[in-house]
C-alpha positions as CSV (number, residue, x, y, z in Angstrom):
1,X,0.0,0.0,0.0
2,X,1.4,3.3,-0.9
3,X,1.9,6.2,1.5
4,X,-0.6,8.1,-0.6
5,X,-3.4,5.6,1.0
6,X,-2.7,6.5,4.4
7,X,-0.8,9.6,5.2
8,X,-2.4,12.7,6.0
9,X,-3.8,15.7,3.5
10,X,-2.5,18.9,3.3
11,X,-4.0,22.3,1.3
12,X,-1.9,25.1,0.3
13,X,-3.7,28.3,-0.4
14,X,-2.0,30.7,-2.3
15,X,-3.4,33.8,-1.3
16,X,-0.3,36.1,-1.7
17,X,-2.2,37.9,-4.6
18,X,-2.8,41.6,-4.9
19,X,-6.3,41.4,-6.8
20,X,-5.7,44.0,-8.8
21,X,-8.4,43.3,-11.5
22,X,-10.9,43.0,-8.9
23,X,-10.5,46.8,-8.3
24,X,-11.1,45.9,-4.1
25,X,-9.1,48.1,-1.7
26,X,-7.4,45.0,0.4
27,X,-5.5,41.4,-1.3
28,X,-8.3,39.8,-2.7
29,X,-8.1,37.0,-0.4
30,X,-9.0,39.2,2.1
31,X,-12.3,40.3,0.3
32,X,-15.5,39.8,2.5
33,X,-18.2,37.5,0.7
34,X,-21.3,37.4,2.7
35,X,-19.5,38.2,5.9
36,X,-16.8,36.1,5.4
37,X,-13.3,36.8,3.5
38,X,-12.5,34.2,0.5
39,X,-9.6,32.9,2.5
40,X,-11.6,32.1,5.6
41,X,-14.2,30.5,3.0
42,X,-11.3,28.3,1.0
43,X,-9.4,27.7,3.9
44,X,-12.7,25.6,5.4
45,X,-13.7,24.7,2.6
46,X,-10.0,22.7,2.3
47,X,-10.6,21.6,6.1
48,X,-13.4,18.9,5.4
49,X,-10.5,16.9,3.7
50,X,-7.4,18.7,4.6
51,X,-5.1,17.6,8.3
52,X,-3.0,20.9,7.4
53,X,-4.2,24.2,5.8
54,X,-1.1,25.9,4.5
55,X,-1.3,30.1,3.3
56,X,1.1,31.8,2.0
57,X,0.0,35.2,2.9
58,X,1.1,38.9,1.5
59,X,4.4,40.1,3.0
60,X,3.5,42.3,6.6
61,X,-0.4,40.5,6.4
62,X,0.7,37.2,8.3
63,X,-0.9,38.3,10.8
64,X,-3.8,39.2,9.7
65,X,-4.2,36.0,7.6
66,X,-3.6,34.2,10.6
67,X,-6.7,36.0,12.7
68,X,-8.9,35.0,9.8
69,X,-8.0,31.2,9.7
70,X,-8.7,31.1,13.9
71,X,-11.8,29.1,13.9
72,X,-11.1,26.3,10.9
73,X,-10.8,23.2,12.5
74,X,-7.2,22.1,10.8
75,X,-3.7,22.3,11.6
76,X,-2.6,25.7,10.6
77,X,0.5,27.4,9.1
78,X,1.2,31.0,7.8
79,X,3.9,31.5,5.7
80,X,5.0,34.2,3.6
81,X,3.6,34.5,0.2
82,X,6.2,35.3,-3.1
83,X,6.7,37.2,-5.8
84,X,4.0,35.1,-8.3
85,X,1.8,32.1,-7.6
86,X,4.3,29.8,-8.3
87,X,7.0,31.3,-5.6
88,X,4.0,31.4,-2.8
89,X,3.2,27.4,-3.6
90,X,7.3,26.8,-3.2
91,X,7.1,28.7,-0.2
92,X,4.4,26.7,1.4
93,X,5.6,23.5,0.1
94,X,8.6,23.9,2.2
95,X,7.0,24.0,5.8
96,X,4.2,20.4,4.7
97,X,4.9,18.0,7.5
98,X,6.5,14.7,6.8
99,X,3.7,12.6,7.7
100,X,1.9,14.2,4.8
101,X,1.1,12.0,1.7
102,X,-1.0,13.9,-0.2
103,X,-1.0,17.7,-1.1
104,X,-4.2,20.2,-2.3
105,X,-3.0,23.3,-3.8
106,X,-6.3,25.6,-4.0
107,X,-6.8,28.8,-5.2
108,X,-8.1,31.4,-2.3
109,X,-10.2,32.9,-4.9
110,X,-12.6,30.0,-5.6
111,X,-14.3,30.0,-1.5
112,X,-17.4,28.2,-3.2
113,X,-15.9,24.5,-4.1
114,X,-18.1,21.8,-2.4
115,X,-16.7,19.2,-0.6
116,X,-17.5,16.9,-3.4
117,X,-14.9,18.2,-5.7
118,X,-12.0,18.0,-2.8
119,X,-13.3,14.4,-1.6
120,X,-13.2,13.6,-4.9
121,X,-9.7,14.4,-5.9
122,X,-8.3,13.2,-2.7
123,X,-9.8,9.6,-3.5
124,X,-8.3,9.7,-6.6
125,X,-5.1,10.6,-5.3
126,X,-5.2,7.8,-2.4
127,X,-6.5,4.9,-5.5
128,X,-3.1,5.4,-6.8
129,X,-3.1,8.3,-9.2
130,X,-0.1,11.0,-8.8
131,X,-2.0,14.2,-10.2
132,X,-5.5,15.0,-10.4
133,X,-7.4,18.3,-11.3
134,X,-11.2,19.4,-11.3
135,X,-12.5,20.3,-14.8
136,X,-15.3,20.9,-17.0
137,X,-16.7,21.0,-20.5
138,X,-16.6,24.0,-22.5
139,X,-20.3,24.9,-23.8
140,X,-19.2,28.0,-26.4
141,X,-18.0,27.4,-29.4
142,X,-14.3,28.5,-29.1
143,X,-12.3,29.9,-32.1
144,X,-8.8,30.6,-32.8
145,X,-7.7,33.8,-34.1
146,X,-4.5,35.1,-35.7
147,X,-2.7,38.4,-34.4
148,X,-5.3,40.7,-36.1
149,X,-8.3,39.1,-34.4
150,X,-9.6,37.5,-37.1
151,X,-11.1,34.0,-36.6
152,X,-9.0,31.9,-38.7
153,X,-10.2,28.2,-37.1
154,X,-12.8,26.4,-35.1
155,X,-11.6,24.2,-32.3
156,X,-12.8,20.9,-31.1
157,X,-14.1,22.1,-28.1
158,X,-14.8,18.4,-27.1
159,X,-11.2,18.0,-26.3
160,X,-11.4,20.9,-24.0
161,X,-11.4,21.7,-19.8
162,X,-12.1,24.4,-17.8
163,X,-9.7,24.0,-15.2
164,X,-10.1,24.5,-11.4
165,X,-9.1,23.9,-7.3
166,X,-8.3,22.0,-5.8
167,X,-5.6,20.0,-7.7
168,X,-4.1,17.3,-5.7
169,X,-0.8,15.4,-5.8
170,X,1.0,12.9,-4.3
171,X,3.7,14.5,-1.7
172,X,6.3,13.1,-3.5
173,X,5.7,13.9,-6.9
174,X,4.4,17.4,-6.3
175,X,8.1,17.8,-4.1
176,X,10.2,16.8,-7.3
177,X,8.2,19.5,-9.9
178,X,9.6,22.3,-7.6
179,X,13.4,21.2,-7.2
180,X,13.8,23.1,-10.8
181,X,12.7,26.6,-9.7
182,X,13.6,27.9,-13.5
183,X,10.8,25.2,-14.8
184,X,7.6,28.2,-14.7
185,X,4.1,27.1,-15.6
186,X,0.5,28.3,-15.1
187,X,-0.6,25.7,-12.2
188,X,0.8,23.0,-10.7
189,X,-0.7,20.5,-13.0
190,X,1.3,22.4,-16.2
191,X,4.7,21.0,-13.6
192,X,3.3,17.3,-14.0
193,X,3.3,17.5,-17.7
194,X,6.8,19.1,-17.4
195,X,7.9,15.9,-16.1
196,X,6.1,13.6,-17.8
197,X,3.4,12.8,-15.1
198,X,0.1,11.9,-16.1
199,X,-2.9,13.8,-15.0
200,X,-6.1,12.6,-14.1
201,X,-9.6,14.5,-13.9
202,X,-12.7,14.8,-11.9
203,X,-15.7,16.7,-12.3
204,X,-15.9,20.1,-11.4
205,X,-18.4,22.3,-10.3
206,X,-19.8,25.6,-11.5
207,X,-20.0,27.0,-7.7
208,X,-15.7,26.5,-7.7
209,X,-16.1,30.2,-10.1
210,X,-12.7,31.6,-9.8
211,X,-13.5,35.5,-8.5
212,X,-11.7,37.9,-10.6
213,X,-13.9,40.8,-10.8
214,X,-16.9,42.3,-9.0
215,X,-18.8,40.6,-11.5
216,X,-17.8,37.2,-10.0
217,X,-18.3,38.4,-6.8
218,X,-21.9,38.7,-7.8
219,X,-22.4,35.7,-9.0
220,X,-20.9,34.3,-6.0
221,X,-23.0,35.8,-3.7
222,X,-25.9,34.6,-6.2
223,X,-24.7,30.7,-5.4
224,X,-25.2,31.6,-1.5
225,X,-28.6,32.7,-1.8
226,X,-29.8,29.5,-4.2
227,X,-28.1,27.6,-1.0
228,X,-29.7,29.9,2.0
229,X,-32.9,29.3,0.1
């Protein structure tokens, strides 16, 4: 039986992030939805599966992140966040216990994912598999276009994911994509297919909305009525 079966779960939340496109006067992980900030949200969120919760909060806001994390029912660290997304994951990384097996990364920005998602991935990960991401189908028809903007091709869409958070590795995999800090991708699951490691899927959900703009946050806060109701 592989570690991966029995260890504990960690979730890294990246939340180092200034939010600038969300036009909010705080880091965006520190953005109130419905009374409660998106890190508070993610980080219990994450707790239904997770042993350790892991932030990587905005340099001279550790505190602050901390006071917001004090009533989620996990094993909490604080660390500080980096330069880019990928910088705040390494910096996280570094402080996962050892008798972790299995690691979330999540993004503080999607406080909305149901449990379903995380249990799911986590299963996944402890059946044997060494990456695994949330997706779903694309509905639009999406084009390609060339540097003019003109649509020059129609792309199987069938082929295509919306990506989301959680992703979920195995400890040890997830350890070796960041030993090359000059090796730079998008998410963590973009590492895997730097090194050659196959990534599963599950099924997403459409309540794991990333929030980028006030826009989002509407539609966020439209999700927590349909559930209040």
């Amino acid at each position: 039986m592989s570690s991966a079966a029995t260890g504990r779960v960690a979730a890294i939340i990246p939340a180092a992030g200034s939010g600038t496109r969300l036009g909010a006067d705080v880091p965006k992980a520190f953005l109130e939805l419905a009374g409660l900030s998106l890190l508070t949200r993610s980080a219990h969120a994450m707790s239904l599966e997770a042993d350790v919760i892991i932030v990587s909060a905005p340099a001279g806001l550790i505190a602050q992140a901390s006071s917001l994390l004090t009533e989620v029912d996990a094993e909490v660290h604080v660390v500080e966040g980096g330069d880019h997304r990928q910088e705040s994951v390494a910096n996280a990384l570094a402080v996962v216990p050892e008798d972790v097996s299995i690691v979330l990364v999540h993004d503080a920005a999607r406080p909305l994912v149901p449990h379903r998602v995380t249990h799911d991935v986590v299963t996944l990960i402890r059946s044997g598999a060494n990456a695994v991401i949330p997706v779903l189908p694309l509905v639009d028809t999406i084009k390609r276009i060339d540097g003019t903007g003109r649509a020059i091709e129609t792309v199987d869409r069938n082929q295509l994911r919306r990506v989301q958070t959680p992703q979920g590795f195995n400890r040890k995999i997830l350890d070796r994509a960041y030993e090359n800090p000059e090796v730079v991708a998008s998410d963590d699951a973009a590492l895997m297919d730097a090194l050659g490691i196959a990534v599963s899927t599950v099924l997403g959900d459409e309540r794991a909305l990333k929030i980028t703009t006030m826009d989002d946050v509407q539609h966020a806060l439209s999700f927590l009525e349909e559930t209040h109701d």
